[in-house]
Each structure stands twice: as C-alpha cells, then as structure tokens.
C-alpha positions as CSV (number, residue, x, y, z in Angstrom):
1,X,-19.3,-15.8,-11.4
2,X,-15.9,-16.3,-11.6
3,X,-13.3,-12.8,-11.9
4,X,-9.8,-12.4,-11.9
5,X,-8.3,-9.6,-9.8
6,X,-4.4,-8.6,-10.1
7,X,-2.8,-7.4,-7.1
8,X,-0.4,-4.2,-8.0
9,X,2.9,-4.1,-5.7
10,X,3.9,-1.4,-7.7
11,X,2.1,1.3,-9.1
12,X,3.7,0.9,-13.0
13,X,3.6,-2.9,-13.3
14,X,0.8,-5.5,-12.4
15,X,2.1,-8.1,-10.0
16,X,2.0,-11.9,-11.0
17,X,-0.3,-12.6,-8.1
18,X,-4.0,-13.3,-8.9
19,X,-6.6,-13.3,-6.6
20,X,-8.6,-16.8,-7.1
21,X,-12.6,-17.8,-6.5
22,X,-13.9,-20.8,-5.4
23,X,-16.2,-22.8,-7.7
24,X,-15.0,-22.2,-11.1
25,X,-15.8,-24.3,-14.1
26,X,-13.3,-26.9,-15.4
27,X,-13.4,-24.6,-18.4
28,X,-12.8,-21.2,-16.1
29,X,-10.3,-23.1,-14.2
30,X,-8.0,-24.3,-17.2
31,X,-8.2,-20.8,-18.7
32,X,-7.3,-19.2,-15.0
33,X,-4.0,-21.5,-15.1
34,X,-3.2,-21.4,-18.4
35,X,-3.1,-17.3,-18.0
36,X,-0.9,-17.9,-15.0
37,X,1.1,-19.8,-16.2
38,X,1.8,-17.3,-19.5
39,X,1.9,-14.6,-17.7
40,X,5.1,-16.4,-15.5
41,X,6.7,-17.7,-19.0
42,X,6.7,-13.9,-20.6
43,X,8.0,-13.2,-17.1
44,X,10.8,-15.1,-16.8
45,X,11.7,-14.4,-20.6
46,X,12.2,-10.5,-19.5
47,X,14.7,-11.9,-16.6
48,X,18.4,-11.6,-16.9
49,X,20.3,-13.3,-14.0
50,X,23.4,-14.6,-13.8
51,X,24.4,-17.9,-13.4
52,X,26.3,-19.1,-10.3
53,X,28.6,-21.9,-9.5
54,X,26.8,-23.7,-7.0
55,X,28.8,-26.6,-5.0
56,X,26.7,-30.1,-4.8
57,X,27.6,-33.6,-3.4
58,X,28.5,-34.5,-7.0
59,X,30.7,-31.4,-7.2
60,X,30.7,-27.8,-9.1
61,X,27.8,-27.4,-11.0
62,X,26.4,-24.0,-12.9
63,X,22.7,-23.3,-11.3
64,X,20.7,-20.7,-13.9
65,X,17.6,-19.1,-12.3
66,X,15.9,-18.2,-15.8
67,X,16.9,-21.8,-16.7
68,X,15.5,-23.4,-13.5
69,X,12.7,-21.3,-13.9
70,X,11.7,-22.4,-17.9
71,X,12.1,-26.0,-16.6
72,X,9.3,-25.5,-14.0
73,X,7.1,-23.5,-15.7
74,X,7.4,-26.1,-18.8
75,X,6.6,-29.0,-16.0
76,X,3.4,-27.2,-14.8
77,X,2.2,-27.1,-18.6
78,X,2.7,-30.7,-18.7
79,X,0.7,-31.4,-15.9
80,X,-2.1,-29.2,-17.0
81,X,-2.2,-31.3,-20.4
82,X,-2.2,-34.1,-18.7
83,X,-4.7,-32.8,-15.9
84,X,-7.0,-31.8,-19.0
85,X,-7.6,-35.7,-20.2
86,X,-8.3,-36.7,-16.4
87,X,-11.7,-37.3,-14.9
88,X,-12.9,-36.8,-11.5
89,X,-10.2,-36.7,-8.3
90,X,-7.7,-37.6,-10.1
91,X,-8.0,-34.1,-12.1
92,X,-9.1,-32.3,-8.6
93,X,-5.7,-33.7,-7.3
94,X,-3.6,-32.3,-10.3
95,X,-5.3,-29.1,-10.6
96,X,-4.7,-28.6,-6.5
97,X,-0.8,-29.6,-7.3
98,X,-0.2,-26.9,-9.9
99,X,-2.2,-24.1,-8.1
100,X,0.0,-24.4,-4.9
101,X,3.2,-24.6,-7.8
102,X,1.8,-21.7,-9.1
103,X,1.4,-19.8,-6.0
104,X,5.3,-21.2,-4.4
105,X,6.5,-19.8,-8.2
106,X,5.1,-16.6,-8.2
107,X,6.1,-16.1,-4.2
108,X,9.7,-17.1,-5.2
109,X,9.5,-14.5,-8.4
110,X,7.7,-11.5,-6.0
111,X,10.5,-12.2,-3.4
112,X,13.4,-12.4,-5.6
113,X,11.8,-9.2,-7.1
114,X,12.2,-7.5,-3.9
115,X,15.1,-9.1,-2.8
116,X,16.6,-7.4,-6.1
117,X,16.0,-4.1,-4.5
118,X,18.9,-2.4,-2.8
C-alpha cells in the first residue's frame, strides 16, 4: 500500500516535500516521480529571481536560478525516460539517483524559500 503524504510548512501552501514508502511498484514509483518532478516544474515556473553576475575562472558570467533550476529539473525527466526502458539494477541505480536529486532540489527550493524571509 503505497500513499503519498505532503508535509505543510505553512499553513496556506503545501510544501514540495513528500513523504515516501518503501516497496512501491515500478508503476507507483514512476508515477511518485513523475508527480515530483511536476510539482517542482510548476514550482519553479511561479519563481521570479533575479539574475546575478557571478565571477568564474573563465570570467563574468550571468547565473539565473529559475534557469539553473529548468535545466535540472529537465535533466531528472531525462533520466526517468531513460530509467523507464531499463531492466533490473541498472533501473534500481537510476531511480536511487533522481530520488536523492529530487530530495537535494526540493531542500535547495524549501531553504531558499526561507532564506527569502526577512
């Protein structure tokens, strides 16, 4: 019996953390992610930050958070496509990769939430 619970960090919005069980089908478990990662796309859509000149070795560059964000999520939907025409550990591996991206992602998104806060 798999069940999806969302932990509430504030009382009028649902927080992008999801409590996960173990043993979920490859079917449950595809769904699960795929939810995740929607539910971090239409979040990062509503974001508005502003871009900053960051300094790297090869010199100025512009570093956008929504942008950097887009890029990742988009990643983690490649891997699940990929992950879905796997067999065996080799799918086990890939589906262990993008739930600890998921989790590092929506930890980056709660923090930056509350680092927001002043």
């Amino acid at each position: 019996m798999a069940t999806d619970f969302s932990i509430h960090s504030h009382p009028e919005s649902a927080s992008i953390h999801t409590l996960h069980t173990a043993g979920t089908s490859r079917h449950t478990q595809e769904k699960i992610i795929e939810a995740r990662l929607q539910q971090l796309a239409d979040y990062v859509d509503g974001m508005q930050s502003d871009s900053r000149l960051v300094w790297l070795k090869t010199g100025p560059h512009i570093y956008d958070p929504d942008f950097d964000l887009s890029v990742k999520i988009e990643a983690l939907r490649w891997m699940l496509r990929i992950a879905k025409h796997t067999h065996d550990s080799a799918r086990d591996a890939i589906f262990l990769r993008l739930e600890n991206s998921l989790d590092q992602l929506e930890k980056a998104l709660e923090f930056s939430e509350w680092s927001s806060v002043t």
